[in-house]
C-alpha positions as CSV (number, residue, x, y, z in Angstrom):
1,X,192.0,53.3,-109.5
2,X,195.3,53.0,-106.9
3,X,195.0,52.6,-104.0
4,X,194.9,56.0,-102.3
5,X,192.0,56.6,-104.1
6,X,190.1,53.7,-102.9
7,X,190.9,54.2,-99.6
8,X,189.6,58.0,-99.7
9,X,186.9,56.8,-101.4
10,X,185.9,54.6,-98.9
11,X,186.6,57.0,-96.1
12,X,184.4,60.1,-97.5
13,X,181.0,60.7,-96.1
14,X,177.9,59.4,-98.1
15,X,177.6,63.3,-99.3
16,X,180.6,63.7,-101.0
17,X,179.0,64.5,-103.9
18,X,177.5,68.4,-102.5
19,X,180.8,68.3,-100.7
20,X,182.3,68.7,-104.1
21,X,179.8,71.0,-105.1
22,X,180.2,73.5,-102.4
23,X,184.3,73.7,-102.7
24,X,183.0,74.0,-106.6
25,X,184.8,71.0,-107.7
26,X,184.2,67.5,-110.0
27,X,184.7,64.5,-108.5
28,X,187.1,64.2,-111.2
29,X,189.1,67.2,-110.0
30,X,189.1,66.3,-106.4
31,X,190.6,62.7,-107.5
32,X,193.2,64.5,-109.3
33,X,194.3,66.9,-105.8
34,X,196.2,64.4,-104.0
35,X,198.7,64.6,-106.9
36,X,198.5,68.1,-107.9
37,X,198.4,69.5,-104.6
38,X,200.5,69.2,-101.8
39,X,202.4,65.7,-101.3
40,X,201.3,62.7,-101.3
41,X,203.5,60.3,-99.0
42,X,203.5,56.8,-98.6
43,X,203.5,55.5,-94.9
44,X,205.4,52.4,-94.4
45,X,205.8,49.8,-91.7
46,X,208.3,46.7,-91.8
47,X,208.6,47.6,-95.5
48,X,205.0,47.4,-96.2
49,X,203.0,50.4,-97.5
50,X,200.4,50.7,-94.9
51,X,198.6,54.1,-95.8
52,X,199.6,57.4,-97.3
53,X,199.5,60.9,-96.0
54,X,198.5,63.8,-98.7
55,X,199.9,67.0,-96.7
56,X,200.5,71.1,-98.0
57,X,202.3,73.5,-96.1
58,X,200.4,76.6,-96.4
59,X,202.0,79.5,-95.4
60,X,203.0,78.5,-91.2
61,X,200.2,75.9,-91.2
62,X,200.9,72.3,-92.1
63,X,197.4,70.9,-93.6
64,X,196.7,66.9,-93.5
65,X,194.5,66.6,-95.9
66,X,194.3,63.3,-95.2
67,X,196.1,60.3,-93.2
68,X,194.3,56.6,-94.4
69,X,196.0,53.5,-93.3
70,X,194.9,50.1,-94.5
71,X,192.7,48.1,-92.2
72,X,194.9,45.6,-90.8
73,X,197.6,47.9,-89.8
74,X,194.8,50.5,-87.8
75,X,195.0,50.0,-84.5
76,X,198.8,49.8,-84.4
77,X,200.5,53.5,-83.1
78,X,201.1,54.2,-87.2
79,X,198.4,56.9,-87.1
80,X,200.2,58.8,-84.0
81,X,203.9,58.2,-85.2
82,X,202.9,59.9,-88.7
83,X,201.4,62.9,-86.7
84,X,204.5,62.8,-84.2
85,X,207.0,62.6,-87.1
86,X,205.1,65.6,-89.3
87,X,206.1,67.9,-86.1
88,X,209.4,66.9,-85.8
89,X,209.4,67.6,-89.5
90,X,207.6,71.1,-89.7
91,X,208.3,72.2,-86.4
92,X,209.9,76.0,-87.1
93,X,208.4,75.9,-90.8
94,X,204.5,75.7,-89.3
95,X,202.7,76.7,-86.5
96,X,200.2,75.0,-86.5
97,X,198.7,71.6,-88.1
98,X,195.3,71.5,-88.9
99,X,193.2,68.9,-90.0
100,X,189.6,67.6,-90.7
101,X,187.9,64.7,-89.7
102,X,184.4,63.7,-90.2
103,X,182.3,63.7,-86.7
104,X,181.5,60.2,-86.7
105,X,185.0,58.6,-87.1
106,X,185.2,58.4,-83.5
107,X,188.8,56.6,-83.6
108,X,190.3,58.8,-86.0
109,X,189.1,62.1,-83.7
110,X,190.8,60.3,-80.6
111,X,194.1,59.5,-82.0
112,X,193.8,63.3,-83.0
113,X,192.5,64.3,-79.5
114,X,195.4,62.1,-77.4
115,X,197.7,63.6,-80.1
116,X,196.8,67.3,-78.7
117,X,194.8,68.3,-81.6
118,X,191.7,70.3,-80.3
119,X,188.8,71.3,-82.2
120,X,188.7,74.7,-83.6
121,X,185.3,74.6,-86.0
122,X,183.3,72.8,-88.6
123,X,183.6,73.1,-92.1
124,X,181.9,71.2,-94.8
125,X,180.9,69.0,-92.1
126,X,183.6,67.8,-91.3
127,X,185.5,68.9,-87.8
128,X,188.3,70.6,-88.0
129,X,191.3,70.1,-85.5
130,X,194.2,72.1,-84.9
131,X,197.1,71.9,-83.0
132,X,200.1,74.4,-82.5
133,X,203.6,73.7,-82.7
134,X,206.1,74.5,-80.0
135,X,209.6,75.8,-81.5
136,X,212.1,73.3,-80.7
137,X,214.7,74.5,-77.9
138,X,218.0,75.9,-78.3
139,X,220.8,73.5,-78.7
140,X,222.6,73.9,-75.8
C-alpha cells in the first residue's frame, strides 16, 4: 500500500464501508480513484513530501477530494498555503472550490473555515464546504 493510501485510510470515518456502498463503489475501486480520477499531487516542504492533494476540476468547480499531510508536518501553515496556492492556480478556470470534511475533524474544518470556506450541506456524512473564487484584477 503507498502512502497516500494509508493516510486516507487512516483519515476515513469508521463507516467507510456503507460510504462505499451508497456512492456504489468497492473498496477496491475507491483505492484505485486517486489515480484514475483527477490528480494526485504531492505536497512538499524543505524537499520532503509532507502530504498529497487528490484534486478534479469539474466543470468551474475545483473539488479537493482530499488534502492529508503527515503528522509531524500538521500544525505548520502547509494545509492553508496548499488551499491559498490552488486559488492562485484555478482562479479564472473555477468558481468555486468545494470540499468535504468529516464533522468531527475539528482542525481540518477550521483551517477550512479561517481559509473562507463556509458550509454549504452534508453529504455522506461528511460536511461539505465551499468557497468562491474572486477573478483576479486587471493588470493595470
Amino acid at each position: 500500500m503507498d502512502r497516500f493510501a494509508e493516510l486516507w485510510a487512516e483519515t476515513m470515518p469508521a463507516d467507510a464501508e456503507r460510504i462505499y456502498a451508497e456512492l456504489g463503489l468497492t473498496a477496491d475501486q475507491v483505492a484505485r480513484l486517486p489515480r484514475e480520477v483527477g490528480e494526485l499531487r504531492e505536497v512538499e516542504e524543505d524537499g520532503e513530501v509532507a502530504g498529497y492533494a487528490w484534486i478534479e476540476l469539474r466543470e468551474r468547480t475545483l473539488h479537493v477530494h482530499a488534502l492529508l499531510l503527515e503528522p509531524e508536518f500538521r500544525g505548520r501553515g502547509i494545509g492553508a498555503r496548499v488551499l491559498h496556492g490552488l486559488e492562485d492556480e484555478f482562479r479564472g478556470h473555477a468558481n468555486e472550490i468545494e470540499l468535504g470534511v468529516e464533522p468531527s475533524n475539528e482542525r481540518a474544518r477550521r483551517l477550512y473555515e479561517r481559509s473562507g470556506f463556509e458550509p454549504v450541506g452534508e453529504r455522506l456524512g461528511f460536511l461539505i464546504l465551499r468557497k468562491r473564487l474572486t477573478p483576479s484584477p486587471p493588470l493595470p
